[in-house]
C-alpha positions as CSV (number, residue, x, y, z in Angstrom):
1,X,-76.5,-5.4,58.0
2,X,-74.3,-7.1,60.7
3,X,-71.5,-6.5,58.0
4,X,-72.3,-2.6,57.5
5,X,-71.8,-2.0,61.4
6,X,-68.6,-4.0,61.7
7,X,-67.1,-2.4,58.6
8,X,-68.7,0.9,59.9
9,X,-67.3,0.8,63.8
10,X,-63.5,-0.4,62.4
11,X,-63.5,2.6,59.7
12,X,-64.5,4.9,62.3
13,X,-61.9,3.5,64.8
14,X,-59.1,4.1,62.0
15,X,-60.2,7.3,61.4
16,X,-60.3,8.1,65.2
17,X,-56.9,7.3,65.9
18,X,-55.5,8.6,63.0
19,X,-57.0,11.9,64.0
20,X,-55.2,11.7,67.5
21,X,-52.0,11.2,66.4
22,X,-52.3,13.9,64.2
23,X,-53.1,16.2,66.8
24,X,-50.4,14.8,69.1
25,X,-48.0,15.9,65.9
26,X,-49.1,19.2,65.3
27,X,-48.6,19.9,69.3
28,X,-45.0,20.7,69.3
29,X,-45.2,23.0,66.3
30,X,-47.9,24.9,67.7
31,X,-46.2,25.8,70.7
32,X,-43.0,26.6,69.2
33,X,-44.5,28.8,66.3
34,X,-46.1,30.7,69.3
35,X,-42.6,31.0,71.2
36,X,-41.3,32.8,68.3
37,X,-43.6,35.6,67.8
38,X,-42.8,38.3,69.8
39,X,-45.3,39.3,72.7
40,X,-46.0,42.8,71.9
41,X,-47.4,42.4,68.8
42,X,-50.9,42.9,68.4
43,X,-53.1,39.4,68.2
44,X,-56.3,39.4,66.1
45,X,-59.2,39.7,67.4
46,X,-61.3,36.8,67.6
47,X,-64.8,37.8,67.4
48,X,-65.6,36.4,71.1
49,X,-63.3,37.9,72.4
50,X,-64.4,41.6,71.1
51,X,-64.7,42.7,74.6
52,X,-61.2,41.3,75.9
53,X,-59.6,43.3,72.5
54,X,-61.4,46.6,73.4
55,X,-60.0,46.4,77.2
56,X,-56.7,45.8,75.7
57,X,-56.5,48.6,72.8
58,X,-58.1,51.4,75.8
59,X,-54.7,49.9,77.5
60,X,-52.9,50.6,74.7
61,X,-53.8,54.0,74.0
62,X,-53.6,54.8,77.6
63,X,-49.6,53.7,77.6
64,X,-49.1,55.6,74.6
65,X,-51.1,58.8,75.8
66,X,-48.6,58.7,79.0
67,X,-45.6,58.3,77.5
68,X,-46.1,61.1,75.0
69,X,-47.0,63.1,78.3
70,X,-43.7,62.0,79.7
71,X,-41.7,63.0,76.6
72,X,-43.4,66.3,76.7
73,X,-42.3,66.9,80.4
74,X,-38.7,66.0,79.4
75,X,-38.7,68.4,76.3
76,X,-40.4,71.3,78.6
């Protein structure tokens, strides 16, 4: 039994550290996959954030119904 937990605790300290320095890895190419997307395309909505991604579509449609509204008053 003495065995099991030794053999247990170092397995789970491999697999521990392993999973860290994965994470460190993947860091960099997270933030520089983001850096490349363009800001003003539309991210999906995550669903706890549903009330964040209403706010922001009423935005959206409010900028769009003002500049129609604008290019109207030019073309008047």
């Amino acid at each position: 039994m003495r065995y099991f937990v030794i053999v247990a605790l170092i397995v789970g300290g491999v697999i521990f550290l392993r999973q860290q320095t994965t994470q460190k890895a993947e860091a960099p190419k997270k933030t520089a996959q983001v850096a490349a997307q363009p800001t003003l395309t539309p991210r999906p909505a995550s669903e706890h954030d549903w009330a964040k991604a209403a706010i922001d579509r009423t935005n959206e449609v409010r900028q769009q119904v003002k500049r129609e509204r604008a290019s109207n008053e030019v073309l008047d």
